[in-house]
N, C-alpha and C positions, 0 to 999 in steps of 0.2 A: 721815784714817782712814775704815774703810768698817764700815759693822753685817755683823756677821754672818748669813749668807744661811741658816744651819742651822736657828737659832732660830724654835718654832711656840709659837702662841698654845697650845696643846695643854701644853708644856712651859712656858712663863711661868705657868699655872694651876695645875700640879701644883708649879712653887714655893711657891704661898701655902700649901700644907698644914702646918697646924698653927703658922700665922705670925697677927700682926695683923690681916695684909689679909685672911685668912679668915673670923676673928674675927668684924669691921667690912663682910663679906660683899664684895670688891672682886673683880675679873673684870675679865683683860684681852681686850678685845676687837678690835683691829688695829693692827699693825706697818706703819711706814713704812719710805723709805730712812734717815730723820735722826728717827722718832718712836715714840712707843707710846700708845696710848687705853686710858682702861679705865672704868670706871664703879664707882660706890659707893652701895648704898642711904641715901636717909634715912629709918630709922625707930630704933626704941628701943635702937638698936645704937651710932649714931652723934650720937642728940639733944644738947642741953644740957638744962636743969630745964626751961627756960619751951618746949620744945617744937619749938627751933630745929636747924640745923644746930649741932653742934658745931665750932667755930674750928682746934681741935685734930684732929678727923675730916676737914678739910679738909686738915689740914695733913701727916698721915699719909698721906693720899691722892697728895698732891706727890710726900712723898720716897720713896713706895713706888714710883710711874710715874718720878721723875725716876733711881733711883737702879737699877733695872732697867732701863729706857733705856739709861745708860751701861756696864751692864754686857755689855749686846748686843753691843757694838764692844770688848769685851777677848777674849784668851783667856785663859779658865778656868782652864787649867791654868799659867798661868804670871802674872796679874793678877788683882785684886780692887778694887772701889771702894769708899772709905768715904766718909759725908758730912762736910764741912767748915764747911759754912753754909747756910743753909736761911730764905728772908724769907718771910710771905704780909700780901698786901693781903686784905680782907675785903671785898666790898663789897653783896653780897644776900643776903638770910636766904632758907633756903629749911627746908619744912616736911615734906615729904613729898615721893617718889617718889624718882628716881634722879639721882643727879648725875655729867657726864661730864668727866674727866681729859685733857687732848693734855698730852704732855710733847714738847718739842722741842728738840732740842740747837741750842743756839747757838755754843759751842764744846767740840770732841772733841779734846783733843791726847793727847801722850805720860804725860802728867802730873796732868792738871788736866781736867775737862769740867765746861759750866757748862749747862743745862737750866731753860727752860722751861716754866710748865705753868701751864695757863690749864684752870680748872674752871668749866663752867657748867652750866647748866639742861638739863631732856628740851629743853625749847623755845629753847634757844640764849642764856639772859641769863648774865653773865658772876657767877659767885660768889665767885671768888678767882683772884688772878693769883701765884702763887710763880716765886722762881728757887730752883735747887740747884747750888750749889758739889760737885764731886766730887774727891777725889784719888785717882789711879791706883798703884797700889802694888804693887811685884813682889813674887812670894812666892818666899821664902826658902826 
């Protein structure tokens, strides 16, 4: 299957309005053939108590980039995707500045997409590696 070539960053941001990822301040910032980027602040929006990243803000983050990803490659009018399962590995705290989302399809079928997405640092250290399970679903 192929993404759809309609789809502008323009448009994936005017979806966050009045969603989570607004919320939590997220911004997509570039569309591949098989991906989408975006970034997330850390600050008082997405902390836990002691100052950190939240696990959860990480994880939001995933299924926001992984489950708009997959939506690129449906049509609209005739498909929707919901999530199915959703893992994250943790593995840096981070305290402050912005954090960057690649979601990447690893599989696009009729049915089923499963995505990638590897969140790291402004400076490239890796924070969390998720996968998301998608199921494709005709509307009725």
């Amino acid at each position: 299957m192929k993404r759809r070539t309609d789809v502008t960053l323009e448009q994936l941001n005017a979806w966050n309005k009045n969603t989570l990822g607004e919320h939590l301040g997220m911004e997509y910032t570039e569309i591949g053939d098989d991906y989408l980027v975006g970034r997330m602040p850390v600050d008082h929006r997405t902390h836990q108590p002691l100052g950190l990243l939240h696990g959860g803000a990480s994880v939001a983050l995933a299924e926001t980039l992984g489950s708009v990803g997959a939506t690129m490659f449906l049509d609209l009018d005739k498909q929707f995707c919901v999530g199915l399962e959703i893992n994250a590995n943790h593995i840096k705290a981070v305290r402050s500045g912005y954090v960057y989302g690649k979601a990447t399809a690893v599989h696009v079928g009729r049915k089923t997409q499963v995505w990638e997405i590897r969140i790291t640092t402004e400076s490239g250290g890796l924070v969390c590696i998720s996968r998301i399970t998608m199921a494709v679903i005709d509307k009725i």
